[in-house]
N, C-alpha and C positions, 0 to 999 in steps of 0.2 A: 093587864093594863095596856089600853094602846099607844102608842107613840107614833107624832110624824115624822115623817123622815127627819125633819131638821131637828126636832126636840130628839134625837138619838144618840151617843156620847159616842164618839171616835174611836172609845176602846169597843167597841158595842157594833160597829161597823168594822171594825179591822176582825173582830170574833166572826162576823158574820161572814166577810169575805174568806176570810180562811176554811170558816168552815165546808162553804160550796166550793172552794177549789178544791177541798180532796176528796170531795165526794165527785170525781171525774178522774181521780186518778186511773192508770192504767199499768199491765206490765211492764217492765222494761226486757230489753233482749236479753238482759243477763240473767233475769230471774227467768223467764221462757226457756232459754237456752240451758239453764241449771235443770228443772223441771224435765225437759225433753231426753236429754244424757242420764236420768236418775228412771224416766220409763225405759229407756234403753238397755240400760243393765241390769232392771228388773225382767224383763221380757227376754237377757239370752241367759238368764238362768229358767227363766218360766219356759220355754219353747223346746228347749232339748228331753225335758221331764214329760213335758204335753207327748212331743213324738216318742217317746217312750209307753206311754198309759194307751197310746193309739194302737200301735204295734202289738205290744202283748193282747190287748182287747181280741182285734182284730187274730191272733194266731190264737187264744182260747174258742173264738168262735168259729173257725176251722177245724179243729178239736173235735168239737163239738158235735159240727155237722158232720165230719170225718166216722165219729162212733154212732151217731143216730142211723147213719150208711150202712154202717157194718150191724146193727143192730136190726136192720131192716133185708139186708143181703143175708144174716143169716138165720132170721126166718123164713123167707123165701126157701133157703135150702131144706130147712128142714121140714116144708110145705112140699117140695118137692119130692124129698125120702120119703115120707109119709105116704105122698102117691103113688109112689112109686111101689110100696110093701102092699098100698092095697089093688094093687091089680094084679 
């Protein structure tokens, strides 16, 4: 049913008004500021752990290429004995 403005009842206008003022609500500093301190202490437990999982990564992957070297160095050598027996 429609209604004109005027045939609308005051309680019906004061619901309506309240309603679109909180739909504009916004943050306040102190919930921003709660929010921001709460990433904070999340992030210097998370970042010590992160540089942790980096480091070791990074020193397995050294490892790695470290033995594929030597795995590679010592066939080489033993490409070299080989040729060595055959001449």
């Amino acid at each position: 049913m429609f209604f004109l403005p005027s045939q609308r009842s005051a309680k019906a206008r004061r619901l309506r008004a309240s309603v679109i003022r909180r739909s504009f609500h916004a943050f306040s500093l102190l919930e921003m500021m709660t929010v921001l301190a709460l990433l904070l202490i999340f992030a210097s437990f998370a970042l010590p752990s992160y540089q942790n999982i980096v480091l070791r990564t990074r020193e397995a992957a050294l490892r790695e290429r470290r033995a594929g070297t030597n795995f590679y160095l010592d066939r080489a050598d033993d490409l070299i004995d080989g040729y060595a027996l055959l001449r």
